[in-house]
C-alpha positions as a printed Julia matrix, in Angstrom:
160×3 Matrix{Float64}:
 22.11  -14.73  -94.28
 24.24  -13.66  -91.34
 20.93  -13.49  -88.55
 20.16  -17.01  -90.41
 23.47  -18.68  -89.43
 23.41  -16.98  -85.73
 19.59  -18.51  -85.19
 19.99  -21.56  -86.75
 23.51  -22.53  -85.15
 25.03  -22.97  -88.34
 28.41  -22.96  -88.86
 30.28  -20.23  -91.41
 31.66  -21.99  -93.94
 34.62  -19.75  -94.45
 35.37  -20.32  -90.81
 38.62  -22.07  -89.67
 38.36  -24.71  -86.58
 41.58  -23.49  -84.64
 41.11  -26.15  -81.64
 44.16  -28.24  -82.93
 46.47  -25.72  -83.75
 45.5   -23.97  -79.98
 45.73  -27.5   -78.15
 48.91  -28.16  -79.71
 50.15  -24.61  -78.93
 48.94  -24.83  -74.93
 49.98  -28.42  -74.25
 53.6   -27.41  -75.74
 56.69  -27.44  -73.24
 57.31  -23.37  -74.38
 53.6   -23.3   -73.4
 54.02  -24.83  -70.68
 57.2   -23.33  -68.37
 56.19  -19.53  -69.97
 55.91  -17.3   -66.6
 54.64  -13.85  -68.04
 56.58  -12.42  -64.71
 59.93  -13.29  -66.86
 59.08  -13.0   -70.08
 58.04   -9.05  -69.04
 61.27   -8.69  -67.38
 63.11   -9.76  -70.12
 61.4    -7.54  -72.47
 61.54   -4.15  -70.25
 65.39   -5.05  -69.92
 65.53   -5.24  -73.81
 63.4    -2.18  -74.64
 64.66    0.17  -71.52
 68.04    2.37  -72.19
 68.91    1.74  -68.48
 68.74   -1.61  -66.21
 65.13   -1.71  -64.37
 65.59   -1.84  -61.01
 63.93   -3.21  -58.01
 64.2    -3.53  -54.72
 64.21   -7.59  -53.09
 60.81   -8.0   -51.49
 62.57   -7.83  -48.03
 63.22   -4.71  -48.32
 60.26   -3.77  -50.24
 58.3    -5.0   -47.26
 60.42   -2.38  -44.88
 60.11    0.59  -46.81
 56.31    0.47  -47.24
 55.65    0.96  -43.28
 58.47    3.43  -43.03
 57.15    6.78  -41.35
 57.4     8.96  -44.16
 55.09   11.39  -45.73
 53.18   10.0   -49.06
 54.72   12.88  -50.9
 58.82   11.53  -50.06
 57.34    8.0   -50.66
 56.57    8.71  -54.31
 59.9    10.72  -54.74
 61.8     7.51  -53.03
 59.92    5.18  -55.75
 59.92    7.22  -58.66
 64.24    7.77  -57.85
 64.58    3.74  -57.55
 62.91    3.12  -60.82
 64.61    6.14  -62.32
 61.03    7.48  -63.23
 61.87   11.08  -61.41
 61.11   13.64  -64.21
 62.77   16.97  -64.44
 62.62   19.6   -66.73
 64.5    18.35  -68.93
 62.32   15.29  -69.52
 59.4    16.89  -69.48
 59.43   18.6   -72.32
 59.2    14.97  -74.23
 55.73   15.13  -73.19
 54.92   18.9   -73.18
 56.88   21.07  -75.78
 55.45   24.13  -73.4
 58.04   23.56  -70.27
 61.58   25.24  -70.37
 64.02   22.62  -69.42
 65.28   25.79  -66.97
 65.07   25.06  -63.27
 61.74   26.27  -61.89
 63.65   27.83  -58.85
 66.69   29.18  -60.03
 66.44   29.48  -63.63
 70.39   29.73  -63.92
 70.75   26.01  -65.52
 69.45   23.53  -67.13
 67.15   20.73  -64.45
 68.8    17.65  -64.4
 67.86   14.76  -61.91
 71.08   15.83  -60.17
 70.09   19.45  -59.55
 66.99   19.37  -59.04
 67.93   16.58  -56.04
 71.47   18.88  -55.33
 72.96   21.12  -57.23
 70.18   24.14  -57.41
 70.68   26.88  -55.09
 67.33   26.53  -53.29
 68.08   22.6   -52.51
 71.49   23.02  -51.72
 70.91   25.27  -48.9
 68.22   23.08  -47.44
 70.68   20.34  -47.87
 73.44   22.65  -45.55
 70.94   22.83  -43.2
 69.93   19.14  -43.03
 74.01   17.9   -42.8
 74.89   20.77  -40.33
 72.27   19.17  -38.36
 74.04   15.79  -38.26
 77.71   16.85  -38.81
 77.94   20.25  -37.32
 81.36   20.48  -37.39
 81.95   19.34  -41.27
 81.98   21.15  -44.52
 80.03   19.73  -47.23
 79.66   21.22  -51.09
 77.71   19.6   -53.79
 80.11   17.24  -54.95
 80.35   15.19  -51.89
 76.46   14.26  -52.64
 76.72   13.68  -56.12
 79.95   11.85  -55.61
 77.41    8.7   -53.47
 76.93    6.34  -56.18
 72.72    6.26  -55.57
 72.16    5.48  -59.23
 74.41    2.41  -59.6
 72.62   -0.02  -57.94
 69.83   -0.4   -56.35
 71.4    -1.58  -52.85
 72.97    1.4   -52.21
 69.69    3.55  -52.73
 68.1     2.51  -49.78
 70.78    1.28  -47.36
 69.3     2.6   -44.34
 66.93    0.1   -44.71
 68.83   -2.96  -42.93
């Protein structure tokens, strides 16, 4: 029956003709002004725990020809879109991983040590602001106290 109807170009008789329901549907104002840009916006700002953010395309367009390693790229984009995993958001995905820093296995790895606050980055962070403020004391705090994840502005402000 079935290799009958495909050859002869008959048409099922349980079948349902959808073309007015689909015309309707497409020449509808919802239809019409839908952007799927917005409507996935909305959605990811629904579903997400934490505001998605982005960086203006001005600024988008200044970071991409930055001169900066691939490696510090990713780390830059993963930290804007809060997508920088530590260990203790790994083990979500792979019961297997200690959430203990890697380095210094003293604490738990948090975004904020394993960017600060662990022994091993701390003292290459010493080195880096003793290179640009010789003559000023810095401890952990100071860098944790720069508000980098509370908007998205003041993650990349040396991009003018």
């Amino acid at each position: 029956m079935t290799w009958n109807l495909i050859l002869n170009d008959y048409s099922d008789p349980g079948s349902i003709d959808d073309f007015p329901f689909v015309s309707w549907l497409t020449q509808s104002v919802d239809w019409i002004s839908f952007h799927p840009q917005d409507y996935r916006q909305t959605q990811s700002n629904t579903l997400l725990t934490y505001p998605l953010c982005t960086l203006p395309p001005p600024k988008w367009k200044q970071f991409w020809p930055l001169k900066i390693i691939h490696e510090t790229r990713t780390i830059c984009f993963r930290f804007i879109y809060n997508k920088l995993h530590c260990n203790v958001s790994v083990p979500r995905f792979n019961s297997t991983v200690s959430a203990a820093c890697s380095l210094c296995h003293d604490t738990l790895e948090d975004v904020n040590h394993l960017l600060i606050t662990c022994s091993f980055k701390w003292s290459v962070w010493q080195g880096v602001l003793s290179r640009f403020a010789p003559y000023l004391e810095f401890r952990p705090e100071d860098i944790e106290s720069i508000p980098l994840n509370k908007t998205c502005d003041l993650k990349f402000n040396f991009i003018k």
